[in-house]
Structures are given as structure tokens and as C-alpha cells.
N, C-alpha and C positions, 0 to 999 in steps of 0.2 A: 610414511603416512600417506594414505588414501584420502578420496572421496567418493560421494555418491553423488546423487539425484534427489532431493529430498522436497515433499509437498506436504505445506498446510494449510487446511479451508481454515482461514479465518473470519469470513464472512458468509453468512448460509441466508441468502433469502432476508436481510435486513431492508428494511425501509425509512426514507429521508424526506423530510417532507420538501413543496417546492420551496428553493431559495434558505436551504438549510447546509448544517454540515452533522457529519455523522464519522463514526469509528469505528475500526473493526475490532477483532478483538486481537492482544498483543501475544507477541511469543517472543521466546528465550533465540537470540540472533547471533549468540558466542563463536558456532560450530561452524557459521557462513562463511564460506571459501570467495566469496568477491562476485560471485555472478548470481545474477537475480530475475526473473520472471515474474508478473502479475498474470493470471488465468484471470477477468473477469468477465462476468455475466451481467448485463443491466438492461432492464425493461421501464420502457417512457425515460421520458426526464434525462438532462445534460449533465455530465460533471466532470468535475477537476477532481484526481486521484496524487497523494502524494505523502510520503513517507514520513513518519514521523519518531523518530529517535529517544529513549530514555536509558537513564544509569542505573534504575533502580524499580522500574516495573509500575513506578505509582505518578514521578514528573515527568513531562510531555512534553520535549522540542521538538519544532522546526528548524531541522539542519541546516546551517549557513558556513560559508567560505572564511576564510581569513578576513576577505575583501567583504562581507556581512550580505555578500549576493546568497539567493537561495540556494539550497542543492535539494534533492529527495524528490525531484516532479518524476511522476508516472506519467500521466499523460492528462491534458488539456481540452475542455470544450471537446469530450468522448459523448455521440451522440448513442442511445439506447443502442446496446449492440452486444455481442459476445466476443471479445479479442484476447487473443494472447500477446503481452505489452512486457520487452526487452528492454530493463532500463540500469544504469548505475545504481546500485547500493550503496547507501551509507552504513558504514562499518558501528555498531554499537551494541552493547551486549543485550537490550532488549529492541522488539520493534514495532509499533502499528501501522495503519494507513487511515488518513484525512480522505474523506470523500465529499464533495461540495456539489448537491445538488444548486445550479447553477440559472434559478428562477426559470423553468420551461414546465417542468410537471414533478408531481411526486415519484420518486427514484425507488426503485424496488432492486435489491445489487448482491449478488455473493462474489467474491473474491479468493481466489486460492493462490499462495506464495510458492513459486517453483524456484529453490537455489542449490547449488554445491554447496554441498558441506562435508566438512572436514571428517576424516573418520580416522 
């Protein structure tokens, strides 16, 4: 068994208003080999980026530890910028991302998922 390099936009150009939250759109996370990448783009407006877990493509968690501490943060108080953001994955067979425009201005954001996966 191999792997590759594999990327999907799942945010193209969405917008959030100030002091909102918003989602990207999900994909099938089965084939992920453990390592994960966010490519995002965002103009104006602050946010908190962070990963959100489902079994079944339609309910929506926020991944927590044993100990009920968070897991799934990308990254925190991202001021408008274009960053490439190295973070742990949570293992789950589907995935999205929570984005929280963080009351500064309305948030304009596309997002691309870079991870190994399994081939």
C-alpha cells in the first residue's frame, strides 16, 4: 500500500458575516493517511478555523479528547492573510471545517485541504 498528495478546495470564495460562523463544504476523509494541511486564503475579518468530524455526512461534531478538551484547532485569531496551516487530523470517515468570523469585519475565505492518502 501507497500513498499520494491529495488536495480538495472546499471552500471557494465563501463569505461570513462580522461576528458569525460559517462551513465549508464536507468530503469523504476514509482514504487519509494522518497528515493534513489547510491552504487558506482570507480577505478582511479575523477567524478561528477548526475541524469538524461526522459518521455519517449529515451530524456534525466538535472532536474532543477522552479528558472532553478540544481537538481539531487549525488555527486561532488568523488575521486576513493567505497561509499554508500544518495541523493534526482527526481521524473520521467524513470531514468539514468551522470558520468563526471573530467580530473585526465581514470574512471573504476559500480553503483547500492538502493530506496523504492512502492508495
Amino acid at each position: 500500500m501507497g500513498s499520494l498528495l491529495a488536495r480538495t478546495r472546499l471552500a471557494d470564495s465563501k463569505v461570513i458575516a462580522r461576528n458569525a460562523t460559517g462551513y465549508t463544504d464536507s468530503m469523504d476523509f476514509s482514504k487519509c493517511a494522518g497528515d493534513a494541511s489547510v491552504f487558506f486564503v482570507g480577505s478582511l475579518g479575523t477567524s478561528t478555523i477548526s475541524q469538524q468530524c461526522s459518521y455519517d455526512n449529515t451530524n456534525w461534531y466538535d472532536p474532543i479528547a477522552a479528558a472532553g478538551t478540544a481537538l481539531g484547532a487549525v488555527c486561532t485569531a488568523l488575521a486576513a492573510s493567505t497561509v499554508y496551516i500544518s495541523y493534526t487530523p482527526v481521524l473520521a470517515p467524513y470531514v468539514r471545517f468551522k470558520v468563526i468570523e471573530t467580530n473585526v469585519a465581514i470574512l471573504t475565505y476559500s480553503l483547500t485541504l492538502i493530506f496523504r492518502e492512502e492508495t
